[in-house]
C-alpha positions as CSV (number, residue, x, y, z in Angstrom):
1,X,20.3,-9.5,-8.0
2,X,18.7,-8.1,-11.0
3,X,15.4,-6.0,-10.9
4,X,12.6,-7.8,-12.4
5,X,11.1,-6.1,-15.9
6,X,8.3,-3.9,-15.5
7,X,5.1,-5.3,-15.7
8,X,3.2,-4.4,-18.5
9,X,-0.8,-3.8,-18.3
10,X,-3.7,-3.6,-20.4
11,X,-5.0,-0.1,-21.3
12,X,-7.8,-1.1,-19.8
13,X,-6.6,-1.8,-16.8
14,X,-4.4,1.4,-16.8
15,X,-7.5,3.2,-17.3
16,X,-9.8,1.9,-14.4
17,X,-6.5,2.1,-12.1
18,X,-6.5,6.1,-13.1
19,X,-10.4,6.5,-12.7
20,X,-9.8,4.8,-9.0
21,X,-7.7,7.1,-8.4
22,X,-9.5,9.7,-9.9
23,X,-12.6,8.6,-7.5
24,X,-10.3,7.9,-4.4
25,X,-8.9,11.8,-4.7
26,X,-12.4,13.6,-5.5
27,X,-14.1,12.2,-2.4
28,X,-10.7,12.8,-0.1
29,X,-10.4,16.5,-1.3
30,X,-14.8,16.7,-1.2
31,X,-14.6,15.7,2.5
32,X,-11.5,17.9,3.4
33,X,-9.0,15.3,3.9
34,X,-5.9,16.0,3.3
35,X,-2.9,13.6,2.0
36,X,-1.2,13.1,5.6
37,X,-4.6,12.5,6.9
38,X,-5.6,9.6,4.7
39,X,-2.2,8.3,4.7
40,X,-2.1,8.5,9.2
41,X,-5.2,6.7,9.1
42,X,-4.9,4.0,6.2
43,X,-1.2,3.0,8.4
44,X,0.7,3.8,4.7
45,X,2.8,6.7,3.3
46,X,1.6,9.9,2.0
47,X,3.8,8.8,-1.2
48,X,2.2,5.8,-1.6
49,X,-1.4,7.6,-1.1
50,X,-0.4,10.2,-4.0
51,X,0.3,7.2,-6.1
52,X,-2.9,5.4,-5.7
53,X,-4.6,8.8,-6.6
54,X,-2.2,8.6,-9.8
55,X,-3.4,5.2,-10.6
56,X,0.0,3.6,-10.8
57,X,-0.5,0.1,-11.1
58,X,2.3,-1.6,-8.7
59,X,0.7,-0.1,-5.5
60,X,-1.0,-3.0,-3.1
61,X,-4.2,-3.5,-4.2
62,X,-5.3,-4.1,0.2
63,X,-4.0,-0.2,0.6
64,X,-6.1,0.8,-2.4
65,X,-9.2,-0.5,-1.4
66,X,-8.1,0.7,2.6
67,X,-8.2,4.1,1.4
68,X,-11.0,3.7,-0.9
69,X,-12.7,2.8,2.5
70,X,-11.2,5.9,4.4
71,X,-13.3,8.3,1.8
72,X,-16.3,6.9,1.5
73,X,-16.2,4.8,-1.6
C-alpha cells in the first residue's frame, strides 16, 4: 500500500506548532526535567517528546497538550 502525501500546513500553523514547542521545552528545561522524564510520565517516547518540542506538525495533538500539562503550561 502506498504512503499517503505529506500533508501540507499553513505557515501559520507551522509557526504556532514551533512556538508550542518552543514554550513546551523552556518550561521542561526551567523546571529541570529532562526528556526521559517528560516522556516516562506523559506514557510516550522520548522521540516523540523531542518532536513536539520541534514543532513537527504530525505528532498527536492529545500527547502535545499531555506534555504541555506535565510542565506547567
Amino acid at each position: 500500500m502506498a504512503k499517503p502525501a505529506l500533508k501540507s500546513y499553513s505557515r501559520y500553523a507551522s509557526e504556532a506548532a514551533e512556538l508550542l514547542g518552543t514554550a513546551i521545552r523552556n518550561a521542561r528545561i526551567e523546571r529541570k526535567f529532562t526528556v526521559a522524564d517528560v516522556a516516562e510520565r506523559a506514557g510516550i517516547s522520548r522521540g516523540l517528546v523531542t518532536r513536539i518540542e520541534k514543532g513537527e506538525m504530525g505528532c498527536s495533538i492529545g500527547a502535545a497538550f499531555e506534555v504541555t500539562a506535565i510542565v506547567g503550561l
